[in-house]
C-alpha positions as CSV (number, residue, x, y, z in Angstrom):
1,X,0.0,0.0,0.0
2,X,1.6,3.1,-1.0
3,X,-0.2,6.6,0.2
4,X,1.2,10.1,-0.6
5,X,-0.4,13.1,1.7
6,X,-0.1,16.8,1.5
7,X,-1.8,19.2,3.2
8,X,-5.4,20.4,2.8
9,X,-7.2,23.8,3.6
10,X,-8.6,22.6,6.7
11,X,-5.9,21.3,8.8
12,X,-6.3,17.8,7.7
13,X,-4.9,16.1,4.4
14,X,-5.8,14.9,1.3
15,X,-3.7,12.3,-0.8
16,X,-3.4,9.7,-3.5
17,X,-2.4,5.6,-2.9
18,X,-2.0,2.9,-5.2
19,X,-3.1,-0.6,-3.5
20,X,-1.0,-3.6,-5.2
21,X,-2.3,-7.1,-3.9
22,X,-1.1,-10.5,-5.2
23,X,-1.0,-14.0,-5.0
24,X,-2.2,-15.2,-1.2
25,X,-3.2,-11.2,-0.3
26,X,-4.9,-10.7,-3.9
27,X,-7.6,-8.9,-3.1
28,X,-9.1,-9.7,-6.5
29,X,-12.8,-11.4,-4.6
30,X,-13.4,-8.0,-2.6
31,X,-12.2,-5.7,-5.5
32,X,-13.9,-7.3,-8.5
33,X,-17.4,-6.6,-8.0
34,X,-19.6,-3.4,-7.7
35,X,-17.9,-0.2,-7.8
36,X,-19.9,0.5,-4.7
37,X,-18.4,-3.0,-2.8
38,X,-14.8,-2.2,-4.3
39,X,-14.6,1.5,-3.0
40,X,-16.3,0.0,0.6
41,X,-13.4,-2.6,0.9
42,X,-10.6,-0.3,-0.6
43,X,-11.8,2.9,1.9
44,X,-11.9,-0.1,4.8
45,X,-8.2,-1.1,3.6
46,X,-7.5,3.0,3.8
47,X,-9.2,3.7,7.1
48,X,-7.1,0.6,8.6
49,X,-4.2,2.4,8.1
50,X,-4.8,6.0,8.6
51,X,-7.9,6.0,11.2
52,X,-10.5,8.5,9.5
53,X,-9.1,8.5,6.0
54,X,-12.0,8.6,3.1
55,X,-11.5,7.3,-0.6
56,X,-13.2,9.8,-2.2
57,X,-12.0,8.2,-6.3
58,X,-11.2,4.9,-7.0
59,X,-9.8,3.2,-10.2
60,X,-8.3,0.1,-11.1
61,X,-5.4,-0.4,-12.5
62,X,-5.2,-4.0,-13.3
63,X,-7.4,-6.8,-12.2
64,X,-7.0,-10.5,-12.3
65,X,-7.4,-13.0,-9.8
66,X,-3.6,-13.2,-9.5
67,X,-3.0,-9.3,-9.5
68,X,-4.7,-6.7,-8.3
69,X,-3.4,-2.6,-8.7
70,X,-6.1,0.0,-7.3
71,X,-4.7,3.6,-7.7
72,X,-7.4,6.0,-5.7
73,X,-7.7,9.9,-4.3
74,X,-8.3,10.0,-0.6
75,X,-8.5,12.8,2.5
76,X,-7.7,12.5,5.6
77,X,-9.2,15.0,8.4
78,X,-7.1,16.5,10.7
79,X,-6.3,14.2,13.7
80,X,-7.3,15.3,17.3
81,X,-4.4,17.6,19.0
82,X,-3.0,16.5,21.7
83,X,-2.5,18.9,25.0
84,X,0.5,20.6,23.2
85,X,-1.5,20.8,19.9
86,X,0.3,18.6,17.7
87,X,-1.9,16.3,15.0
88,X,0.2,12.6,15.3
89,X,-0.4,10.5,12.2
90,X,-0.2,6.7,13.1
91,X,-0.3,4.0,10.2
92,X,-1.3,0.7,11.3
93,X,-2.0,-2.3,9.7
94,X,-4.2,-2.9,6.5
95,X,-7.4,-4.8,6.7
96,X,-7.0,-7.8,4.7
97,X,-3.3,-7.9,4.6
98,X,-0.8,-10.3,5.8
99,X,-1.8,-10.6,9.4
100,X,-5.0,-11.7,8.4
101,X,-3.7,-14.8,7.1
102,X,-1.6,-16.1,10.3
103,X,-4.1,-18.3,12.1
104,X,-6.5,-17.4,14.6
105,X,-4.7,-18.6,17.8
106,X,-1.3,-16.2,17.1
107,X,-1.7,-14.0,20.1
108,X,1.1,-11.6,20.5
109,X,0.6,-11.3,24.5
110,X,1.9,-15.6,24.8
111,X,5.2,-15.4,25.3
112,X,5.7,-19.2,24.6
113,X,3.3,-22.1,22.1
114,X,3.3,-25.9,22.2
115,X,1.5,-25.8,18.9
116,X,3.4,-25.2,15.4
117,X,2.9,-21.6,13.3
118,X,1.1,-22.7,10.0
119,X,2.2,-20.1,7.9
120,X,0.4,-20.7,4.1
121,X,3.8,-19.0,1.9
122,X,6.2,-16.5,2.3
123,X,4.2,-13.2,2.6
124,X,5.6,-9.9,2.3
125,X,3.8,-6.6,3.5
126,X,5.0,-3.0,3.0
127,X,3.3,0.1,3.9
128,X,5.2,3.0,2.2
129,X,3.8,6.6,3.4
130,X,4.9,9.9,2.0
131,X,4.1,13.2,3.2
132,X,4.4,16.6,1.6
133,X,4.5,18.4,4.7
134,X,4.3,22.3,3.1
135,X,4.2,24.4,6.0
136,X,3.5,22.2,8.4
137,X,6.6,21.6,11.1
138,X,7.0,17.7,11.7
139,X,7.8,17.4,15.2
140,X,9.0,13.6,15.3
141,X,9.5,10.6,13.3
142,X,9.7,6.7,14.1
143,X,13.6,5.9,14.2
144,X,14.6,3.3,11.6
145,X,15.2,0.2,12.6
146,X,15.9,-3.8,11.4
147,X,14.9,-7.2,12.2
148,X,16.1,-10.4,10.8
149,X,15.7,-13.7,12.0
150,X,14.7,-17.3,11.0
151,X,11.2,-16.4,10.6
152,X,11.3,-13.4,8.5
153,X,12.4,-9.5,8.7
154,X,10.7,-6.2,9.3
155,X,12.5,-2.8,8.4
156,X,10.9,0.7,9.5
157,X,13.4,2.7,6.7
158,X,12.6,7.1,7.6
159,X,14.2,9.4,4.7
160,X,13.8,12.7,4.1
161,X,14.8,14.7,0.8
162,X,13.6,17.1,-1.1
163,X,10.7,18.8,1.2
164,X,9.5,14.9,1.7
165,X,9.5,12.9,4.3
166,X,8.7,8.7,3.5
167,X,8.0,6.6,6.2
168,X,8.6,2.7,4.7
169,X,7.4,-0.5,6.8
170,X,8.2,-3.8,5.6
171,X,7.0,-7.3,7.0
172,X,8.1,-11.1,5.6
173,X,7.0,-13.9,6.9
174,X,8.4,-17.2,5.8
175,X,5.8,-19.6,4.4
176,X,5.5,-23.6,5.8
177,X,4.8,-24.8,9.5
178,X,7.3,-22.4,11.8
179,X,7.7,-25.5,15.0
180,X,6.9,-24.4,18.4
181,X,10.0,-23.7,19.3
182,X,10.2,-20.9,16.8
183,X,7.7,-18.8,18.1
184,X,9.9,-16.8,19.6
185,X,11.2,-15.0,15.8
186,X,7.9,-14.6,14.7
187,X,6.8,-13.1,17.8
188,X,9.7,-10.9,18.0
189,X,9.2,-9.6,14.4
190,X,5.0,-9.5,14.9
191,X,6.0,-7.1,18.2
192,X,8.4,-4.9,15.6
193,X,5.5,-4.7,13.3
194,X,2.9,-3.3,16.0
């Protein structure tokens, strides 16, 4: 999912995003049907990510069962202030996307599992946000960081170059049955991730 924001007239944001799902995340089943369905699961995708955020156009790019490319238009009010009246923008994770196809009983909060991690492939996640500030000050950023293990990686990469600033989160999990024993990776790069 890749979003870009700048700033609208009323404190909030407005922005473009291009959706790419494929093979186990292809969203194909909730995107190919009624304009009305595919802009309800695209905006629910959206608003997963950035909490308020509207599609307000939506147009496909490609779509086949295998591949899926949505581009869309989307704004964004302004976020509540806090008590020193800064607007915090905090992505989380897309509906429908790779966390939604780890089983039911991975709970982040166990700290040890006697049963395997059925993982159905190697699924790869990335979240890529860019924001046009303007005038706007950014007061603070997420600091980069890295994981690798035997279960996957995550990477939170921050740049910042020509009046941009992109904020880049990647997830991989590694597909098969992850033993018991493992747990501990996965839940170490599914605590990175939140």
């Amino acid at each position: 999912l890749e979003i870009a924001l700048t700033p609208d007239d009323d404190d909030g944001w407005r922005g473009t995003g291009t959706l790419l799902t494929d093979g186990l995340l292809s969203a194909h089943d909730r995107l190919a049907g009624l304009d009305a369905d595919a802009r309800g699961h695209l905006g629910a995708v959206v608003a997963s990510v950035l909490a308020g955020a509207e599609v307000v156009n939506a147009n496909p790019a490609t779509l086949r069962p295998e591949s899926v490319v949505y581009g869309f238009d989307l704004t964004l009010p302004a976020p509540e202030a806090d008590d020193f009246d800064r607007r915090p923008l905090s992505p989380g994770d897309p509906r429908g996307g790779l966390l939604s196809l780890l089983p039911s009983d991975v709970h982040l909060h166990d700290e040890t599992r006697a049963t395997p991690v059925l993982s159905p492939g190697d699924l790869t996640q990335i979240i890529r946000l860019t924001i046009t500030p303007g005038d706007r000050e950014i007061v603070r950023l997420p600091e980069a960081r890295e994981l690798v293990n035997d279960a996957g990686s995550f990477s939170l990469r921050v740049s910042q170059e020509r009046g941009r600033v992109v904020v880049e989160r990647e997830l991989r999990i590694l597909g098969g049955e992850m033993a018991a024993g493992r747990w501990g990776a996965l839940r170490a790069l599914l605590l990175e991730n939140a």
